[in-house]
N, CA, C and O of each residue as an XYZ file, in Angstrom:
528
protein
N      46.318    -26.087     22.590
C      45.801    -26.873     21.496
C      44.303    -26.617     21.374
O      43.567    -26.959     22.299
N      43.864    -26.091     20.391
C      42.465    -26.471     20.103
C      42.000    -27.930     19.407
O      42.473    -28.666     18.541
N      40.353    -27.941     20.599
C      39.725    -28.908     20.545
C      38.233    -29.249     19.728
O      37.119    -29.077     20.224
N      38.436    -29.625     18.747
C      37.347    -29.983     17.624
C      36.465    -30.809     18.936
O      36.771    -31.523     19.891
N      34.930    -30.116     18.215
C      34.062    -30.501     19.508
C      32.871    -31.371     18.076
O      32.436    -32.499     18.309
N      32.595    -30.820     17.041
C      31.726    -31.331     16.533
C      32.001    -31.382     14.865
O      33.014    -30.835     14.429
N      31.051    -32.068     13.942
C      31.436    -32.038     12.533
C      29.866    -32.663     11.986
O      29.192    -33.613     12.385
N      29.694    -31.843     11.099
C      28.120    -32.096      9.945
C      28.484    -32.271      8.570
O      29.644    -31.873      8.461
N      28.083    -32.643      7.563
C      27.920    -32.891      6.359
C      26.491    -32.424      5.790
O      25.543    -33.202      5.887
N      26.294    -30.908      5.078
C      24.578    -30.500      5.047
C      24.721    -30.741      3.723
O      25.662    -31.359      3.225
N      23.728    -30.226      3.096
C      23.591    -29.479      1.351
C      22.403    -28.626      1.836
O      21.565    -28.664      2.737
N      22.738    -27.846      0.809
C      21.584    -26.522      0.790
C      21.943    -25.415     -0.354
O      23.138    -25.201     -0.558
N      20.995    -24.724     -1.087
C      21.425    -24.080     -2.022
C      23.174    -24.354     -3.260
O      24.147    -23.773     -3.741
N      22.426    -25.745     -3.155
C      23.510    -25.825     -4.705
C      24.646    -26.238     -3.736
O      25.278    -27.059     -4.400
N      24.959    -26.179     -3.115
C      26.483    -26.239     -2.071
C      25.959    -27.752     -1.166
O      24.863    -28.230     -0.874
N      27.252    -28.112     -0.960
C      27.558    -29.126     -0.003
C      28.533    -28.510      1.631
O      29.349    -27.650      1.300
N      28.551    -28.714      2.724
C      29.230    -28.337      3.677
C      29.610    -29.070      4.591
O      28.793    -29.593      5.349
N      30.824    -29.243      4.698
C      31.564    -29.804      5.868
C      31.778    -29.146      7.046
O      32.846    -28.536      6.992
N      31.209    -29.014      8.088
C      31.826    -28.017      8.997
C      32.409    -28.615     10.112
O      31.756    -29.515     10.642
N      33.666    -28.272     10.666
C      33.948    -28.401     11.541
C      33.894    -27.369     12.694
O      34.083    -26.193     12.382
N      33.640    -27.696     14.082
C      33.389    -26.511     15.320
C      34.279    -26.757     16.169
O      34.525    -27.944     16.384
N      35.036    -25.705     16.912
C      35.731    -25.950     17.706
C      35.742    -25.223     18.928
O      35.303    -24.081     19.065
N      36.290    -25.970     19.862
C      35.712    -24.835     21.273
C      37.213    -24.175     21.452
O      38.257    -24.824     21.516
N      37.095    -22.814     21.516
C      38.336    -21.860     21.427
C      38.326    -21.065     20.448
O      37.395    -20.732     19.714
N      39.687    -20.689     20.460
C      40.109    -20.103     19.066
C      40.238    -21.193     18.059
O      40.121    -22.321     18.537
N      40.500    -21.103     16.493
C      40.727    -21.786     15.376
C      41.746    -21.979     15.188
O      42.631    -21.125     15.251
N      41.953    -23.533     14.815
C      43.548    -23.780     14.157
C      44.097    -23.010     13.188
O      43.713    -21.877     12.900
N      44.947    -23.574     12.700
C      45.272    -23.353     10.943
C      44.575    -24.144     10.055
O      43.846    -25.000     10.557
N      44.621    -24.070      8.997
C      43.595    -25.059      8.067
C      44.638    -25.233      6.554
O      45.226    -24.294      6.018
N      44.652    -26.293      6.210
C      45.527    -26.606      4.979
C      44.114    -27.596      4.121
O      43.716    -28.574      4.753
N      43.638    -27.389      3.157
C      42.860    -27.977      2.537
C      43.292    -28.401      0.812
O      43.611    -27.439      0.112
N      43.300    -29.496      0.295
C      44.189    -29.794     -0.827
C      43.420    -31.507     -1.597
O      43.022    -32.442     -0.902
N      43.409    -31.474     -2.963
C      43.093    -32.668     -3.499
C      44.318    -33.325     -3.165
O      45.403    -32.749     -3.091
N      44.137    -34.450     -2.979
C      45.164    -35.687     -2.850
C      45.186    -36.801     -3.146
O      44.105    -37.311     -2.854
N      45.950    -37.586     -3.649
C      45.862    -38.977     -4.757
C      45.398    -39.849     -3.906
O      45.348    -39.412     -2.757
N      44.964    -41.148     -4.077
C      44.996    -42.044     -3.182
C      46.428    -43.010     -3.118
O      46.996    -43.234     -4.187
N      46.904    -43.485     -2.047
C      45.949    -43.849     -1.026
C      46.273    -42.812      0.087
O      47.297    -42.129      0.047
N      45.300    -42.723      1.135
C      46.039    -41.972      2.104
C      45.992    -42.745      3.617
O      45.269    -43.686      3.945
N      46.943    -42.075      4.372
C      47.291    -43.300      5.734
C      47.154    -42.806      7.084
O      47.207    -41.589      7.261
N      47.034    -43.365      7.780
C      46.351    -42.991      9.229
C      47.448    -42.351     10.070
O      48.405    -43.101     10.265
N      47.497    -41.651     10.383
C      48.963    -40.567     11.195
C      49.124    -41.674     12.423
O      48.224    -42.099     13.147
N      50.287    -41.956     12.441
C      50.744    -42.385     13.949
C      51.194    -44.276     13.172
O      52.326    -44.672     12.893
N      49.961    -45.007     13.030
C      50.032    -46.223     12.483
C      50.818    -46.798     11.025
O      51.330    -47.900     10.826
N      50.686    -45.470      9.993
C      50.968    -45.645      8.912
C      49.840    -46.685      7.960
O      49.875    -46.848      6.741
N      48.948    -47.249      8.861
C      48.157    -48.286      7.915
C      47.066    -47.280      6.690
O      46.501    -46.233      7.007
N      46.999    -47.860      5.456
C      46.128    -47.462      4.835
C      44.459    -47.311      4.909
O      43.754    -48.318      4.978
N      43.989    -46.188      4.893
C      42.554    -45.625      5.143
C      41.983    -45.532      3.959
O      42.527    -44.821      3.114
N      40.334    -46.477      3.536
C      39.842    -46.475      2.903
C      38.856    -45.677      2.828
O      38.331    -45.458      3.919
N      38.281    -45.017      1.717
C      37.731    -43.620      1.808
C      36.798    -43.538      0.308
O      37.125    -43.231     -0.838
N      35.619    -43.927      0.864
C      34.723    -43.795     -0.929
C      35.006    -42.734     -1.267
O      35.603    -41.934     -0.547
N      34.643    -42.520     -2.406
C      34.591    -41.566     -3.695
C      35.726    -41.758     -4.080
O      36.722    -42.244     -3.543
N      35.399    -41.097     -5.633
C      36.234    -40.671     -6.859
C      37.648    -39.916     -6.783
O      38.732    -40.167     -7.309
N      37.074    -38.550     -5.641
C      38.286    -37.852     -5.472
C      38.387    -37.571     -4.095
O      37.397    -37.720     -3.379
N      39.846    -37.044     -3.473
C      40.189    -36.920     -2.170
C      40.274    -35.623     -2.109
O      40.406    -34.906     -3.101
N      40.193    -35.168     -0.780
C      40.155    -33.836     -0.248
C      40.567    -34.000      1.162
O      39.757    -34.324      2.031
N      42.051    -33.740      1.441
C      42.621    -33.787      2.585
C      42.194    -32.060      3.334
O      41.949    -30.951      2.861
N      42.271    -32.538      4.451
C      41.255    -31.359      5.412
C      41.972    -31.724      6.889
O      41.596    -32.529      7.740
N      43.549    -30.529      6.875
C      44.409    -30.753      8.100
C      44.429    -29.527      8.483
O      44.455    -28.550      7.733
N      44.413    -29.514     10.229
C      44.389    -28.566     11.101
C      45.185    -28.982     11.863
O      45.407    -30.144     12.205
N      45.768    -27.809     12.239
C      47.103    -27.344     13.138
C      47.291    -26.402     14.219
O      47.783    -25.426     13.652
N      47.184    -26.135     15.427
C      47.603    -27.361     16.234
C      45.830    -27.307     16.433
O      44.970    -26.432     16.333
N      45.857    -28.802     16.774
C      44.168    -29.283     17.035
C      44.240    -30.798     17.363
O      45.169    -31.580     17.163
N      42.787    -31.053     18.024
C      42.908    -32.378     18.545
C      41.209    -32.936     19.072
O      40.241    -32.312     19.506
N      41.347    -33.774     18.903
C      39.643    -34.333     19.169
C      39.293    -34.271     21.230
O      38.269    -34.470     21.883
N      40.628    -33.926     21.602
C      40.505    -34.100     23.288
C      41.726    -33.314     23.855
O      42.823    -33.056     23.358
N      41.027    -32.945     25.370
C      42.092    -31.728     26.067
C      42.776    -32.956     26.797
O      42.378    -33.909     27.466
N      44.096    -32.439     26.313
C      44.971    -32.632     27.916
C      45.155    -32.357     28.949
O      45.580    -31.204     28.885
N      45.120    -32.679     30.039
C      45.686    -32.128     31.081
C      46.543    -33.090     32.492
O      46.111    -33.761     33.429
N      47.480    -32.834     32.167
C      48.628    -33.774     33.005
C      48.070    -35.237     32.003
O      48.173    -35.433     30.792
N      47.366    -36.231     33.273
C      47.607    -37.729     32.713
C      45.771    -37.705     32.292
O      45.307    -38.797     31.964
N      44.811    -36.501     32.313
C      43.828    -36.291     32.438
C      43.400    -36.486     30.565
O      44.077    -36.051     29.633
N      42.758    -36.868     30.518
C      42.618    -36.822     28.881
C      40.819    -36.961     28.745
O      40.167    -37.977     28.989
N      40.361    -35.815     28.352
C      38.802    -35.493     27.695
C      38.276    -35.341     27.001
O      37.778    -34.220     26.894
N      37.943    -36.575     25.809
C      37.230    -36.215     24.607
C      36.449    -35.209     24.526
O      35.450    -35.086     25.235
N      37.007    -33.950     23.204
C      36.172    -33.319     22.940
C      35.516    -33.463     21.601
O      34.861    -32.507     21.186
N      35.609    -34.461     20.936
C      34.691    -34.782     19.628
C      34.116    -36.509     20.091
O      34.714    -37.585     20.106
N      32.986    -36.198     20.361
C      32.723    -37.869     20.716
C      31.607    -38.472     19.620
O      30.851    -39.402     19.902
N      31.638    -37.518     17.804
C      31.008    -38.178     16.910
C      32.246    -39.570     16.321
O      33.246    -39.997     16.898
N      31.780    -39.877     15.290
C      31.692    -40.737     14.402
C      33.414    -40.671     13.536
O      33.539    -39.877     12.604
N      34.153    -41.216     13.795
C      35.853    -41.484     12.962
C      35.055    -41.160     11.217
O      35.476    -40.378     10.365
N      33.797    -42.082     11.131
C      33.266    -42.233      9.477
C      32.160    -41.526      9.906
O      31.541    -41.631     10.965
N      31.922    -40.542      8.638
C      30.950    -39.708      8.821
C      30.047    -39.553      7.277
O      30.648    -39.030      6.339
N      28.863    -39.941      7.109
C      28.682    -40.325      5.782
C      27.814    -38.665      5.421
O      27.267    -37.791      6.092
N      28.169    -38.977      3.655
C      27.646    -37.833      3.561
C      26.787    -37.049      2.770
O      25.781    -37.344      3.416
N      26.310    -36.209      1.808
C      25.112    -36.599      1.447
C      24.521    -36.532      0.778
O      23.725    -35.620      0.551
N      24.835    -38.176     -0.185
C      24.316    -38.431     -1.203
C      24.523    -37.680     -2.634
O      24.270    -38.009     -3.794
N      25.034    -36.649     -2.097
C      25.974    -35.859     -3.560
C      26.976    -35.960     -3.577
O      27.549    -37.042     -3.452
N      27.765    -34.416     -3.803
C      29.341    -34.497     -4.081
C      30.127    -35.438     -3.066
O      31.172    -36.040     -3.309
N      29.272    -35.437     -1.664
C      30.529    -35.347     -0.619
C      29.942    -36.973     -0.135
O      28.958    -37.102      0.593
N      30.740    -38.152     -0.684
C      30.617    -39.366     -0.089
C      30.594    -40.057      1.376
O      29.930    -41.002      1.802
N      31.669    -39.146      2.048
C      31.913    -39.831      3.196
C      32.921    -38.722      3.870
O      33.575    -37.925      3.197
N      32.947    -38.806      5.471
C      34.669    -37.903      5.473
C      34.935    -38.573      6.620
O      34.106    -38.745      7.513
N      36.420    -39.084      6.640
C      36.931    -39.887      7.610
C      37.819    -39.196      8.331
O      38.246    -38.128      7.892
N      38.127    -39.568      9.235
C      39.205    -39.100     10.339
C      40.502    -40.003      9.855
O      40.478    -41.234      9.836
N      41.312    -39.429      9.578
C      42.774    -40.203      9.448
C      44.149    -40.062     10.369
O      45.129    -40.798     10.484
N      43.755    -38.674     11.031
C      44.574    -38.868     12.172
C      44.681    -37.880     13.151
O      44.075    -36.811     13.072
N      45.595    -38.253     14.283
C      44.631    -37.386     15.736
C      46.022    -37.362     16.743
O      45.914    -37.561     17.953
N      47.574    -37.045     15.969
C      48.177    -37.169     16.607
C      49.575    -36.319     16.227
O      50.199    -36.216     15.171
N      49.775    -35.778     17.522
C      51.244    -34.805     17.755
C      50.739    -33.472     17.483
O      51.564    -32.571     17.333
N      49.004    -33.120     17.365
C      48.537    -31.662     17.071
C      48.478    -31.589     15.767
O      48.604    -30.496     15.215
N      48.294    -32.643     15.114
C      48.226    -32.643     13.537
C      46.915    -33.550     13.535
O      46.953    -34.779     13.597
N      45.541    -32.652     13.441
C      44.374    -33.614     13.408
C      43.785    -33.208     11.919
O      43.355    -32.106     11.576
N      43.904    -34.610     11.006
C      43.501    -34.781      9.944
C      41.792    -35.424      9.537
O      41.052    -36.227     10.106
N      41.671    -34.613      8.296
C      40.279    -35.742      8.028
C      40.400    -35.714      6.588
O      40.882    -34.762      5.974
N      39.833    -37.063      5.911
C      39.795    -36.672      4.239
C      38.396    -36.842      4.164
O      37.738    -37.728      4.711
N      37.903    -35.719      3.283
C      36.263    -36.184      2.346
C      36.748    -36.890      1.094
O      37.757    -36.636      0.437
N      35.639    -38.022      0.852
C      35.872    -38.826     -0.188
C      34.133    -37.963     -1.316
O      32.910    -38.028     -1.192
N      34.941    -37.391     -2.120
C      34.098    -36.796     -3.532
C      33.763    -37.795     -4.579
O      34.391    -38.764     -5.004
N      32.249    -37.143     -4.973
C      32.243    -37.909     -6.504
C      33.149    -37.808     -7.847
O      33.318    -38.617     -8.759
N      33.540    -36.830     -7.677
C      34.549    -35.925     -8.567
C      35.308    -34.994     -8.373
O      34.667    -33.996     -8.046
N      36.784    -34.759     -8.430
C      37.550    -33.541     -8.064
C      37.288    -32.173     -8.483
O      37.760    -31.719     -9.526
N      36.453    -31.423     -7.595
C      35.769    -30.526     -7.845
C      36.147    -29.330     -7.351
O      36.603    -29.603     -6.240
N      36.234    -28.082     -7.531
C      36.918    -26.924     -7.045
C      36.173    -26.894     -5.355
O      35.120    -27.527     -5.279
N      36.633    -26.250     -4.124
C      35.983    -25.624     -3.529
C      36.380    -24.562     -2.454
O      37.419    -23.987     -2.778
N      35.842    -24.125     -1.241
C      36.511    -22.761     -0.571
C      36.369    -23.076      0.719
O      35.328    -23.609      1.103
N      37.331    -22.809      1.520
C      37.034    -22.873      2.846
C      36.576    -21.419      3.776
O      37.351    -20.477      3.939
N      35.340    -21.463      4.260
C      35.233    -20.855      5.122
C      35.566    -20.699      6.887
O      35.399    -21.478      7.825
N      35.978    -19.639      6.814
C      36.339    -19.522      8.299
C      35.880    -18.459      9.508
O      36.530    -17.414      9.548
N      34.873    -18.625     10.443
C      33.909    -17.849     11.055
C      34.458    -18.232     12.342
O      34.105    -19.292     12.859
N      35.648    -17.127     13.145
C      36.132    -17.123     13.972
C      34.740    -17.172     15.139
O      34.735    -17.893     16.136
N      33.397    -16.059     14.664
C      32.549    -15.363     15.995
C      32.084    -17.356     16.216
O      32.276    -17.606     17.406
N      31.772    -18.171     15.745
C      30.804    -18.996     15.777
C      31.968    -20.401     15.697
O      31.510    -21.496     15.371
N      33.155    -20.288     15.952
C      34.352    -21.083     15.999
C      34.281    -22.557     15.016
O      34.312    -23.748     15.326
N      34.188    -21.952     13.905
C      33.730    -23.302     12.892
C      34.558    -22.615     11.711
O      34.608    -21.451     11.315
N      35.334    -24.065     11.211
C      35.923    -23.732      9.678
C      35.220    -24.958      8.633
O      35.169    -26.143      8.963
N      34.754    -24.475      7.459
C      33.824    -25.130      6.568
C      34.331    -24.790      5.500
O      34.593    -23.759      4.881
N      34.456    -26.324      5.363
C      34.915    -26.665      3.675
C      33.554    -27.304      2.477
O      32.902    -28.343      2.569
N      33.484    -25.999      1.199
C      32.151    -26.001      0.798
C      32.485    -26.335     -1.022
O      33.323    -25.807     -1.753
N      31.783    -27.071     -1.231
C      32.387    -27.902     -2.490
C      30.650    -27.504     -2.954
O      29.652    -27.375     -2.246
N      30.885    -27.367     -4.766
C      29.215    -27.270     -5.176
C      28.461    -28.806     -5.036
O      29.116    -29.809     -5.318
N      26.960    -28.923     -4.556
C      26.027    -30.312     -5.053
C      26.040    -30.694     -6.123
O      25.888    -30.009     -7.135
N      26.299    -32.318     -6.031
C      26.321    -33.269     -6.598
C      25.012    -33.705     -7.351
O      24.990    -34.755     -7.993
C-alpha cells in the first residue's frame, strides 16, 4: 500500500495546485466532478465541503498510515480540512481512509476544467485547476 505523507494547496502563475506526496511508488488516481452530497467511506455520514463545485480526488491502493501486523504509523499527520486559496480551490477534505481506497474532495468556486499531474521522480500527483 502506498502511504500519502503530505498535501499543499499553492497558486502561482494563473494555476491553482493540489499536491499530494507520497513515500514510495504512486497509486492510481481517478479524478472527476461530482454532485453533492458526498459521504465519508466506512461511516456513510455526510461530508460538508465549501464551494460551488466538487472534485472527487481517489487513490488506489493508498492510505494516510503503514501497517504492520497490529503496528499502525501515521504517515500523513496534516489537517482531514485543508483550506485553500482564496481562489478557485475553497477547501479539500479528506472523506475517506479505508480498505486502500483513500479519498479527498476539493470544494471549487465553479466547475472548472482541470489536469492531473503525475511526477513519479519526486512521488507527488497534482491536481491543477486555473486561478480564481
Amino acid at each position: 500500500m502506498v502511504a500519502h505523507t503530505a498535501l499543499s494547496v499553492t497558486s502561482s502563475g494563473g494555476e491553482e495546485r493540489i499536491a499530494f506526496e507520497f513515500d514510495g511508488s504512486l497509486p492510481g488516481v481517478v479524478v472527476e466532478h461530482v454532485d453533492p452530497p458526498v459521504y465519508e467511506a466506512g461511516s456513510g455520514d455526510a461530508v460538508a465541503v465549501e464551494g460551488e463545485a466538487l472534485l472527487s480526488i481517489r487513490f488506489e491502493p493508498a492510505s494516510s498510515a503503514r501497517v504492520d501486523g497490529e503496528d499502525v504509523t501515521r504517515t500523513y499527520a496534516g489537517s482531514e480540512r485543508v483550506a485553500g486559496t482564496g481562489g478557485t480551490v475553497a477547501e479539500v477534505v479528506r472523506t475517506g481512509d479505508f480498505e486502500a481506497l483513500y479519498e479527498w474532495v476539493a470544494g471549487l468556486a465553479a466547475g472548472v476544467p482541470f489536469r492531473v499531474d503525475v511526477d513519479e521522480a519526486s512521488g507527488s500527483i497534482t491536481v491543477v485547476v486555473p486561478a480564481g
